[in-house]
C-alpha positions as CSV (number, residue, x, y, z in Angstrom):
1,X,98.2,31.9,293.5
2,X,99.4,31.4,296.9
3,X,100.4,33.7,299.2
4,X,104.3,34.0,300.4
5,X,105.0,33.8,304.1
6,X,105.5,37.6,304.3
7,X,102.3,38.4,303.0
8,X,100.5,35.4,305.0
9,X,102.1,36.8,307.9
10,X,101.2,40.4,307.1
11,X,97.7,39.2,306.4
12,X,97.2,37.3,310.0
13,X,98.4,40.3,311.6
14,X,96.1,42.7,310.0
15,X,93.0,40.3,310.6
16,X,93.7,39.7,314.0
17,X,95.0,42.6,315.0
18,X,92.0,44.8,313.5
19,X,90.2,43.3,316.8
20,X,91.9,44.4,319.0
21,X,91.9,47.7,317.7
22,X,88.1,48.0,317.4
23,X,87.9,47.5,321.3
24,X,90.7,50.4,321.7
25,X,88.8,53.3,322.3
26,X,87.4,51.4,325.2
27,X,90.6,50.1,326.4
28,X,91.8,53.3,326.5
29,X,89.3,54.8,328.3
30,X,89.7,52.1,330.7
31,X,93.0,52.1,331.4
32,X,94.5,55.4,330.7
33,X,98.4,55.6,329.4
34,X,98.3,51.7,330.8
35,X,96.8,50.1,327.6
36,X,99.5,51.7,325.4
37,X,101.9,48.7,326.9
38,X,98.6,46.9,326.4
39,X,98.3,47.4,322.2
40,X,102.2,47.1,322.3
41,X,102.2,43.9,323.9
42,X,98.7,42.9,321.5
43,X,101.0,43.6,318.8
44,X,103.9,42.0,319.6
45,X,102.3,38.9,320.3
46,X,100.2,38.9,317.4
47,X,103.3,39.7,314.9
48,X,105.4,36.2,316.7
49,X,102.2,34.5,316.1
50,X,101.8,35.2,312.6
51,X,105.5,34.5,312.2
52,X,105.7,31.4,313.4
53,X,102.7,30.0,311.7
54,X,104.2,31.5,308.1
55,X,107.5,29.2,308.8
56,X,105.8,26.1,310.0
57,X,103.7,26.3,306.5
58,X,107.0,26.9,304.9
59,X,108.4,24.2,307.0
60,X,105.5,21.5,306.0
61,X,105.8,23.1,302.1
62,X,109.1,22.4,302.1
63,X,108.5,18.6,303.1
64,X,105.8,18.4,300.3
65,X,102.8,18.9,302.9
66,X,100.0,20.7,301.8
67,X,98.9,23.1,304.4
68,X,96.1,24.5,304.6
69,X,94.6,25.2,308.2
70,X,95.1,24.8,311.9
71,X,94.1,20.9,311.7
72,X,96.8,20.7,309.3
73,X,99.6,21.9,311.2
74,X,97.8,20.1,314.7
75,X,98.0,17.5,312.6
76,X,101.5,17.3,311.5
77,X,102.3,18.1,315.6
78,X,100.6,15.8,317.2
79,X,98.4,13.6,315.1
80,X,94.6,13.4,314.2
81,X,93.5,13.8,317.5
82,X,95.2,17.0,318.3
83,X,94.2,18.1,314.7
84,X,90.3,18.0,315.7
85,X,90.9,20.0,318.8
86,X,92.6,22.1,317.2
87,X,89.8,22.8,314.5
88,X,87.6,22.9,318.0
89,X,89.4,25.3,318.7
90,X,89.8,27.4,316.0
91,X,85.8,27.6,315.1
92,X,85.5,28.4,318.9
93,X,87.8,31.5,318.7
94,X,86.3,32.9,315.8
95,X,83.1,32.7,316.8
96,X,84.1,34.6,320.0
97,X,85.8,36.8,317.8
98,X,82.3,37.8,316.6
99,X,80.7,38.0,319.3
100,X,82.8,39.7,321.3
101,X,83.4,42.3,319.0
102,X,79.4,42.7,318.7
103,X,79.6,43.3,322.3
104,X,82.3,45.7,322.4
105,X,81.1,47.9,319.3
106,X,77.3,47.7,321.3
107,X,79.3,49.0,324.5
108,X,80.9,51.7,323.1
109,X,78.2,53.2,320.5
């Protein structure tokens, strides 16, 4: 089973949005009342993200693409080329992901 938009959507927000909020107690300390804009803005951004990723699947369903990835969409925008970037891409932020929240949870333990 597939998941619908709504639920992809709510799904990429809660991954992505979970690290952020690992580094918060840092951030806060940091920035003081600032980083309330800060997790506001996160959130925001990370909400119109996820959204517009659930209707371009939708969008490439709807045409009887199969969509599965970041390549897939890169490579309904722009062509093969911009679909291995993208995947570049996409391997590279995750694996900063990791890393960077390894470095944040060491910081703050």
């Amino acid at each position: 089973k597939t998941l619908t938009a709504a639920e992809a959507t709510f799904a990429m927000v809660n991954y992505i949005f979970n690290f952020g909020l690992l580094s918060a107690p840092a951030v806060f300390v940091g920035s003081g009342p600032a980083a309330f804009a800060l997790v506001g803005v996160a959130a925001l951004s990370c909400t119109c993200t996820a959204s517009l990723l659930g209707l371009t699947m939708e969008a490439l369903g709807a045409q009887g693409r199969a969509c599965a990835s970041y390549g897939d969409i890169a490579r309904a925008a722009g062509g093969p080329i911009w679909a291995v970037v993208m995947q570049v891409f996409c391997l590279a932020e995750m694996a900063s992901y990791a890393v960077g929240n390894v470095l944040v949870l060491a910081h703050t333990v």
